[in-house]
N, C-alpha and C positions, 0 to 999 in steps of 0.2 A: 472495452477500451480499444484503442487505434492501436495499442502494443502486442495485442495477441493478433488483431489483422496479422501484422506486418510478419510477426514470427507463422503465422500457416502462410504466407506467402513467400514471406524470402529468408523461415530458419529463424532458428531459435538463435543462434551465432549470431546472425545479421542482428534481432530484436535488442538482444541484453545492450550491448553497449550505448544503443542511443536512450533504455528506458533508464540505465542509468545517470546517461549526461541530464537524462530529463530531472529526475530525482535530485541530482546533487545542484540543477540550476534552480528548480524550484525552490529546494530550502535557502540557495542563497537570497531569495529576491522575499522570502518571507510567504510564498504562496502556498501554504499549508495543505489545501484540499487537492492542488495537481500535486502536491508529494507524497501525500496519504494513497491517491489512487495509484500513483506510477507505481512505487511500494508495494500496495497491494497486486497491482498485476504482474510485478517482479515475484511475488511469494505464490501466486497461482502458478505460474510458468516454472518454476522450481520446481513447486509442490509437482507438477503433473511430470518432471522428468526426474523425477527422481533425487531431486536434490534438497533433501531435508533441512540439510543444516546453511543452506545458504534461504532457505524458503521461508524457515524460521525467524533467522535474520531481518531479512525483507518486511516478513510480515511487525517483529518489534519496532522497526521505522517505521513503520505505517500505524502502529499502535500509538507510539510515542504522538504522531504528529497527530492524529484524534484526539489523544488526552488532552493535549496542546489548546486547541481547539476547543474543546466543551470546559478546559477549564476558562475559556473566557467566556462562555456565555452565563450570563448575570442572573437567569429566571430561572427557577429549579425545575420546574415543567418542562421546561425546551432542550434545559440542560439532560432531565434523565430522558426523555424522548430520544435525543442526538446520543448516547450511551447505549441506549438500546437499539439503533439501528443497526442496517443489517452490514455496513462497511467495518463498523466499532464489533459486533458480534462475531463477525467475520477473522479480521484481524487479530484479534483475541486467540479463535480457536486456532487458526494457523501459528500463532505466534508459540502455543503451547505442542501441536502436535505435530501438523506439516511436517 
């Protein structure tokens, strides 16, 4: 994602605050998959500097807006398909370890 560019380029300081304007606009406007990923690469960029329990964090908002998500797909195939991928898998382990 365009959020880990911008932090090896201009700082992890410069990154956070816009990936989380991004996040908090996302959820407002209901766009579920740019808030799951923002989330998500807010919990890598923790996770990588050491910051567990904000990474943590990050990662449950990003888990939150996947469950979100596969709880509305209606086909049970598409649905455990979308549960087992690797952003839903992802977020999960981050969410518990990170």
């Amino acid at each position: 994602m365009e959020g880990k560019g911008l932090a090896a380029t201009q700082g992890l300081e410069a990154a956070l605050p816009l990936l989380r304007r991004i996040e908090t606009r996302a959820r407002e406007l209901g766009a579920r998959p740019l808030e799951w990923r923002t989330a998500l690469t807010l919990a890598d960029l923790h996770r990588e500097t050491g910051r567990g329990e904000e990474a943590r964090a990050a990662a449950a908002r990003a888990l939150e807006a996947l469950e979100d998500v596969a709880r509305g797909i209606d086909e049970a195939p598409l649905r455990a398909s979308f549960e087992a991928s690797e952003p839903m898998v992802r977020a999960r382990a981050l969410a518990q370890r990170a």
